[in-house]
N, C-alpha and C positions, 0 to 999 in steps of 0.2 A: 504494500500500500504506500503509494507516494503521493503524499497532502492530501488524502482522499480520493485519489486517483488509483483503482489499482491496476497494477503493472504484471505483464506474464514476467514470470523468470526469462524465459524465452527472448523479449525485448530488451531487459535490462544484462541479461550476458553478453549478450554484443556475439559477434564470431570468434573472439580467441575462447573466452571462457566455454561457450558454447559447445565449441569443438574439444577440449581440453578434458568436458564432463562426458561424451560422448564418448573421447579416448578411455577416462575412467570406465565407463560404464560396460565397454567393451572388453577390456582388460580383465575384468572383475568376472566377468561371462568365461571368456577364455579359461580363466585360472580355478572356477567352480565347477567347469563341466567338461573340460580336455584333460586329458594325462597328464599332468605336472605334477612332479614331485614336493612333497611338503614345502621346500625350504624355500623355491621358488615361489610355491602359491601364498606363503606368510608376506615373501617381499614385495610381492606384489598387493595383499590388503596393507602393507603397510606405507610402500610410497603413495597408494590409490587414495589411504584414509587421509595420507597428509596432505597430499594434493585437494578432495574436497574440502581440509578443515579453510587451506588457503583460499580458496574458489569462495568460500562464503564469505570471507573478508572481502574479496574483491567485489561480492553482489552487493555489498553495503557499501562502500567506498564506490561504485556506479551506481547505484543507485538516488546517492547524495548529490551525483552530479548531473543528474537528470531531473530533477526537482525546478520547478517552474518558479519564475521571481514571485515575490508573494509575502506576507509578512508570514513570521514564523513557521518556514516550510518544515516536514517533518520526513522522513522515513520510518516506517512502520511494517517489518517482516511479516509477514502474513502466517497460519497455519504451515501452509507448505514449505516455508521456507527451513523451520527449525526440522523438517527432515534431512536434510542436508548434514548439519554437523553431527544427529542423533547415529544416520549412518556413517558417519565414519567414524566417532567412535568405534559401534562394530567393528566398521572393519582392522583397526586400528586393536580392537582388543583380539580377534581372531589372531593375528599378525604374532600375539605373544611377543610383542616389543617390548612393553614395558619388562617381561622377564630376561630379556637378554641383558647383557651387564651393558649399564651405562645406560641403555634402551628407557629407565625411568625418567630419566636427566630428558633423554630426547622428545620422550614422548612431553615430556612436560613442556620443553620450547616450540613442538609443533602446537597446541594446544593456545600457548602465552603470546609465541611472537606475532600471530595474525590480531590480535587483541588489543598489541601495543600498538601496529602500524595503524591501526584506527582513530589510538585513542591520539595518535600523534599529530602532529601538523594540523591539528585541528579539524580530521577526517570524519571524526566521530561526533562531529555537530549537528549534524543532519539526521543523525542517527536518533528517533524517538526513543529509545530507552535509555542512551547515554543523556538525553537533553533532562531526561527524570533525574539522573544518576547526577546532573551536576546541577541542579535547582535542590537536592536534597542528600548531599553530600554527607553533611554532619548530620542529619537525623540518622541515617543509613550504616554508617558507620555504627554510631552510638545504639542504634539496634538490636544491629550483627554482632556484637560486643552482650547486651542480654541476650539472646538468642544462646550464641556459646555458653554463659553464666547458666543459664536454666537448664539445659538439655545437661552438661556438661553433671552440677553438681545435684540432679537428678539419679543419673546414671552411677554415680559416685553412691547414695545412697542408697539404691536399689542395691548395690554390690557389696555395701557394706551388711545391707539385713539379709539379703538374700542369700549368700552363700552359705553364712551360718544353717541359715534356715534347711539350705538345700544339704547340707550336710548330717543336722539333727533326723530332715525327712527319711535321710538315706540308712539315716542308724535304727530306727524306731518306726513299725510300720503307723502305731498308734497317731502319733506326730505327724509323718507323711501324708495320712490321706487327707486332715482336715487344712494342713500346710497347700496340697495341690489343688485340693476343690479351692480353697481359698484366691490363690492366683491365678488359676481358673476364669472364677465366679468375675474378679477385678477386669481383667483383659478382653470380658463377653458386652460389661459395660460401654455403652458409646461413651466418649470423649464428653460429647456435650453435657450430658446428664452429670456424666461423674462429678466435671466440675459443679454444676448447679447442685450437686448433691453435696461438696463441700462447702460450698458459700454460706449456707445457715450456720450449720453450727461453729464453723468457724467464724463467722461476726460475733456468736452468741459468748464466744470462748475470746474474743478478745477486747467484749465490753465489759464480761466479768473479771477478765485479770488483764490489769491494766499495764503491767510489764510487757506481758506477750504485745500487746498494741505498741507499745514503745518501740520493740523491737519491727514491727512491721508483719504480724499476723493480723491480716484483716478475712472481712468475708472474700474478698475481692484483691485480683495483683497474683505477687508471689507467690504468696502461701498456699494456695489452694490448688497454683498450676502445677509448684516443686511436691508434693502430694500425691495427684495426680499420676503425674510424666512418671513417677517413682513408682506408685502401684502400678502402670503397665508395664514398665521395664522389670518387674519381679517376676515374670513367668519364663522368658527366655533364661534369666538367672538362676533361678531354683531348678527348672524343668533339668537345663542342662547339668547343673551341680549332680543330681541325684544320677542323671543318665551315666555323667562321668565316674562315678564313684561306684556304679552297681556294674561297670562294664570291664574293670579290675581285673584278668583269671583269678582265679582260685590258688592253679599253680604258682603266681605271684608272692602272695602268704604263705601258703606253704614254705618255697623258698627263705621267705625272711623273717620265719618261724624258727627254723632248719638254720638258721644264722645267728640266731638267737635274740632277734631284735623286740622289744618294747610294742606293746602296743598305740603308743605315742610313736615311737620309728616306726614301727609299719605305718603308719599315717602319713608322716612328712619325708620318707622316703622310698614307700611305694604307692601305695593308694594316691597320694595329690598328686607326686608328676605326671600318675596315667590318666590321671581326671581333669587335669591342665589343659588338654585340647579342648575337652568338649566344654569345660568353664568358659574359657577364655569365648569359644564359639558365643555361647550366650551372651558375652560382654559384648562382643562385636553386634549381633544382632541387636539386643535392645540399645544402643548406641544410635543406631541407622535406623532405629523406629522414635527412638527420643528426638533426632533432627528434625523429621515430620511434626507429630505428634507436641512438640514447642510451637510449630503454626499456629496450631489450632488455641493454645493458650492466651492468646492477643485475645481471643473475643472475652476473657472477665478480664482484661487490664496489666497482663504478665508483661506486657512489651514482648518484642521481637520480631524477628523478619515479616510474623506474620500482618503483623501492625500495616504495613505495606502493602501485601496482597488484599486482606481485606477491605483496607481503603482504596484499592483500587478498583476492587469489584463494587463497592458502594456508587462509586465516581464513574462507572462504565470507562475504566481505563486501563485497557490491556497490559499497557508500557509501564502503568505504575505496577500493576500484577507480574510482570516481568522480573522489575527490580526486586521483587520479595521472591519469585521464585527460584529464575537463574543461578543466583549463589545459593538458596537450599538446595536444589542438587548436586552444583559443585561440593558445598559440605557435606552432604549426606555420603559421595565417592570417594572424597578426602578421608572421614572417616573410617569408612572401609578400609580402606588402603591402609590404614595408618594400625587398625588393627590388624589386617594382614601383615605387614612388617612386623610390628611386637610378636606375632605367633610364630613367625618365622627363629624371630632370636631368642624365645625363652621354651619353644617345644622342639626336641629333641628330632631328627630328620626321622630316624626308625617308628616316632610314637606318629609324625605326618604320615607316611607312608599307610598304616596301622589306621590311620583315622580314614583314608580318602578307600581305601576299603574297603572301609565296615559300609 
């Protein structure tokens, strides 16, 4: 969409880009359905994904300069357009670049440097979600900043009641069942409700004791989202504590029986390193559902990214919905990623091999 004009991809490529996607498109044919050997057909989704992440820089930076005089002209990427870099992700993740050494470095400057040449020489003025991006700079920032805070020391708490918990569950069936119906019962709850379900008594609990208020428990805000965001991150946490913990051999103990270890040592030198994969899985998972899941905390007053999105859908304005959503799935991947490296360096290659598996 250019100034309310909208524009085919097709007009705004012009013949070099046009032919360039075409080349892609062809390439990518060739290398899914001809004989070619693995290592070829990776280099090929992987020059193909870099190439489209660039091609969509270049439809925004043409696109800007097709823009008719006019006060405040805008660009505005349409549905179809965010196909574009969604595949080459894909292909880009097919490629297993980021696992080649060095390959994360790279993949990150194919991703970054088509970003910068935008935002540079003043490219990215045209651009209706960067014109959001710098009319609200400091809200945005100062957001993404709660945003992290909340999801963040949500997930921190979920982890600190949870694993006990998923631990007691794993030792004691009495414990267990009412532990799992419990986090269960929490994670069947919608979002919306649960908060509205904490708002009473939480006001009620911070007109009676007036310290809690001091510190900032009210019915509404923090208190109710970090609550919340923490009862649905307790189920991937306990679920997997207990998976980990009951998935042990037998012959394991035995062994460190047979060695003469403590039942305190068989805990923290058999039983938890074997139950480390599947923990840690859980932290990963409710992490990347806490990113989400903090959107939705902006509707009682939590701040965050979502603060953004929903005002933008309030305002019928895609480009302000943009700005809250774009960087939630960049963080929601980051994420990921960032627990995928910790499992990499604290689980043992034979207990990966061992988990991918089962």
């Amino acid at each position: 969409m250019v100034d309310g004009i909208m524009a085919t991809g097709f007009r705004i490529a012009g013949p070099w880009i046009g032919s360039a996607a075409a080349f892609c498109a062809l390439a990518v044919a060739a290398a899914a359905f001809l004989s070619v050997d693995v290592r070829t057909r990776r280099l090929i989704y992987a020059l193909v994904g870099a190439a489209c992440f660039w091609m969509t820089a270049g439809l925004l930076v043409r696109g800007g300069g097709m823009l008719p005089e006019g006060a405040a002209p805008r660009v505005s990427p349409a549905l179809g357009f965010w196909g574009l870099p969604a595949a080459s992700y894909v292909l880009i993740d097919h490629s297993k670049l980021a696992k080649v050494r060095g390959g994360g470095i790279l993949f990150a400057l194919i991703l970054l440097v088509p970003a910068a040449l935008i935002l540079s020489g003043g490219r990215g003025e045209a651009v209706s979600v960067f014109r959001e991006w710098n009319g609200r700079q400091s809200r945005f920032l100062a957001e993404s900043l709660v945003h992290l805070k909340l999801f963040a020391s949500a997930v921190a708490a979920a982890a600190v009641i949870g694993i006990p918990l998923g631990i007691a569950a794993s030792r004691d069936k009495k414990i267990g069942g009412p532990v799992i119906a419990f986090v269960d019962a929490a994670q069947t709850i919608p979002s919306m409700a649960l908060f509205g379900l904490l708002m009473a008594p939480l006001a009620a609990l911070s007109r009676a004791v007036p310290f809690l208020r001091a510190i900032g428990v009210r019915g509404i805000g923090a208190a109710p989202a970090l609550i919340a965001l923490a009862l649905y991150a307790l189920l991937p946490i306990v679920r997997n504590t207990v998976i980990g913990l009951a998935s042990v051999p037998i012959s394991s103990f035995e062994a460190g029986r047979g060695m003469g270890m403590s039942p305190k040592q068989l805990f923290w030198r058999v039983e938890w390193p074997m139950a480390l994969p599947h923990v840690l899985t859980g932290l990963r998972t409710a992490s990347v559902q806490a990113v989400g899941n903090t959107a939705v905390a902006a509707l009682i007053g939590a701040g965050g990214l979502g603060m953004l999105i929903f005002q933008g859908l309030g305002q019928a304005a895609p480009d302000l919905v943009l700005l809250g959503v774009i960087p939630l799935i960049l963080l929601a991947v980051a994420v990921d990623r960032i627990w995928g490296v910790v499992m990499n360096r604290t689980v043992s290659l034979g207990l990966q091999m061992e988990g991918a598996h089962s």
